[in-house]
N, C-alpha and C positions, 0 to 999 in steps of 0.2 A: 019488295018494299025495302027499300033502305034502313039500316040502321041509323039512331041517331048518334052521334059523337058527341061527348060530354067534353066543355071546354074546360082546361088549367082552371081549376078555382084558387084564388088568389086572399091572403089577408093582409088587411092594413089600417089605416089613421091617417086619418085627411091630413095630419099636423106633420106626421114622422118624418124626417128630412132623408132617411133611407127610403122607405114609401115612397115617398116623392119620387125620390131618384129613379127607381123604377117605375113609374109611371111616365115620367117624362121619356124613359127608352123605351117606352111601349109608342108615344107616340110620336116620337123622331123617327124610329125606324118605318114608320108606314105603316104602324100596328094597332091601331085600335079596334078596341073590342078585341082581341087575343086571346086578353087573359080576365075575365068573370070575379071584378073586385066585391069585396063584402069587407066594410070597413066600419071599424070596431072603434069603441070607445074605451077608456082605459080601467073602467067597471066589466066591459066583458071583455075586453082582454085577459085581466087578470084573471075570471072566471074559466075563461073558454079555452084560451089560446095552452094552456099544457097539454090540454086532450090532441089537442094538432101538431105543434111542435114543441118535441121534449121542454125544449129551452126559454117557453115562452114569450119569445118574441113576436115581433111582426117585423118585415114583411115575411109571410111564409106564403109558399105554391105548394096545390097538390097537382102533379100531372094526370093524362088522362089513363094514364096506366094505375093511377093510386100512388107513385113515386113523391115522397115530400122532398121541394126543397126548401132550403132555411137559407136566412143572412142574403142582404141586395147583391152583394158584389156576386153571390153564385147564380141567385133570378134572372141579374142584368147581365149576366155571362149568360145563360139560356135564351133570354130573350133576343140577344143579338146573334144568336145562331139559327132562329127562326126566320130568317128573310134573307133576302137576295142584293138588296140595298147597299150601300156604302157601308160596312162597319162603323159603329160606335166603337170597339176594342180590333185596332187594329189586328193585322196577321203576322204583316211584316213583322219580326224578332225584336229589332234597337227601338221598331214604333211602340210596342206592343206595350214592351218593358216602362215605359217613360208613362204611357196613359193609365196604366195597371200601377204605378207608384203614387200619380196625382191623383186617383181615384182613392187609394189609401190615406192621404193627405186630408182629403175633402171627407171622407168619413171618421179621421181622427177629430177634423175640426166637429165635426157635430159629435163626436163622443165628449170634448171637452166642455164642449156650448151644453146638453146638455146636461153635464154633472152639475154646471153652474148654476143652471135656471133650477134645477130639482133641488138642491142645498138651500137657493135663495128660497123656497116656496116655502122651508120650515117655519118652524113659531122661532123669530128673532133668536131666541134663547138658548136654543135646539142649535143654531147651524154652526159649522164647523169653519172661520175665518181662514185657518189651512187651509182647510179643501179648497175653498174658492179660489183663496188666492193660487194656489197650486193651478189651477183649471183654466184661472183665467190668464194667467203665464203662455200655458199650450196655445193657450187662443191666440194670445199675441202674438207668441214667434210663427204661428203656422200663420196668420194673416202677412206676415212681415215678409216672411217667406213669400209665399206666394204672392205677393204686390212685386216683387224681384221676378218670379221666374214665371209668371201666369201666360206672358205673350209667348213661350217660346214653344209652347205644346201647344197653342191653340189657334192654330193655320184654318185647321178645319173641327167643327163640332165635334167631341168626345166624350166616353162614359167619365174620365175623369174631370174634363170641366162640368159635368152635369151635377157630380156629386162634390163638388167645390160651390156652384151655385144653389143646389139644396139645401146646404150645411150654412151660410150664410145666409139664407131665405131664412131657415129655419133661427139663426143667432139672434137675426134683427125682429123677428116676432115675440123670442123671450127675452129682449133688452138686452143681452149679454153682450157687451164692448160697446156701448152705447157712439164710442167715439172713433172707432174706428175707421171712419171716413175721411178722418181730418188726415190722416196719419200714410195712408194707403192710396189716394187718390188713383191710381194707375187700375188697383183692382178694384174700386169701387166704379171705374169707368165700366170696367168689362163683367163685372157682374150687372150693372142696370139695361149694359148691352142684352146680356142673356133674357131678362125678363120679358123683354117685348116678345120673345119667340113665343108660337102660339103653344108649345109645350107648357111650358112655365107660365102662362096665363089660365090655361087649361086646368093647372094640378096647385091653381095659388092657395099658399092657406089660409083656413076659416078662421077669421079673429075669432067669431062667436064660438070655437069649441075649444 
């Protein structure tokens, strides 16, 4: 009789625009079902997720060894080493470099999206007009940024455009740069481009949480 094999079990939040990201390389690469998500709300996160990783975050993987990984861009580096498919994070060296830079790009922008949205969610009274404006600065120039250089890495599908379209997924659901469409047109092309993929259809997120 066969042993059974216990699959990577995975934590996240329907909302997290790193989550995202990693779900959407699970099912770009031809991978569904892989990895055994259990997605947490931000009541049992806070309770749960120290007991699993130090740091308490999400997205965190256990593998089937007991091995934790922590942080997307190391998950989406695992997961794209599991199949035989096209790379999402190139091999090639000058490729690699440039998709592993826009992938930091597109996870800064969701780090500054949200510092905004959590400052704005205080009591009026309470939030810090710095910080915001500080936050939404980053947002601008990375959005400005990359409406300049979004075409010139994006030939073919990658982990850095995936995590450029998460982290805007994610802006436009907490209102953050409400206007930025006006301003960017070229990326606002190529991000609506992204959604139609049945990835991003697949992993959309839930107004209702």
């Amino acid at each position: 009789m066969m042993g059974y094999k216990q699959m990577p079990k995975g934590y996240n939040s329907v909302n997290s625009p790193y989550g995202r990201k990693v779900r959407v390389a699970e099912i770009e690469t031809q991978q569904r079902g892989l990895i055994e998500w259990t997605f947490m709300s931000r009541e049992e996160r806070s309770k749960e997720m120290p007991s699993i990783n130090p740091l308490g975050k999400i997205p965190a993987l256990i593998l089937e060894n007991g091995d934790l990984l922590i942080d997307s861009p190391v998950i989406a580096s695992w997961i794209d080493d599991q199949h035989k498919n096209r790379r999402l994070i190139p091999e090639a060296i000058a490729e690699r470099w440039l998709v592993l830079n826009l992938e930091a790009l597109g996870d800064g922008l969701g780090d500054a999206a949200i510092a905004v949205a959590l400052e704005a969610s205080r009591p009026k009274k309470n939030q810090s007009d710095t910080w915001i404006m500080r936050n939404n600065q980053k947002v601008y120039q990375t959005l400005a940024f990359l409406n300049d250089q979004i075409g010139s890495s994006q030939s073919a599908l990658n982990m850095g455009g995936i995590a450029v379209a998460c982290a805007i997924g994610y802006m436009e659901f907490r209102e953050v740069a409400t206007d930025w469409r006006k301003k960017h047109s070229r990326l606002a092309d190529w991000y609506d481009t992204m959604q139609q993929r049945d990835s991003f259809k697949e992993t959309a997120i839930d107004v209702k949480v």
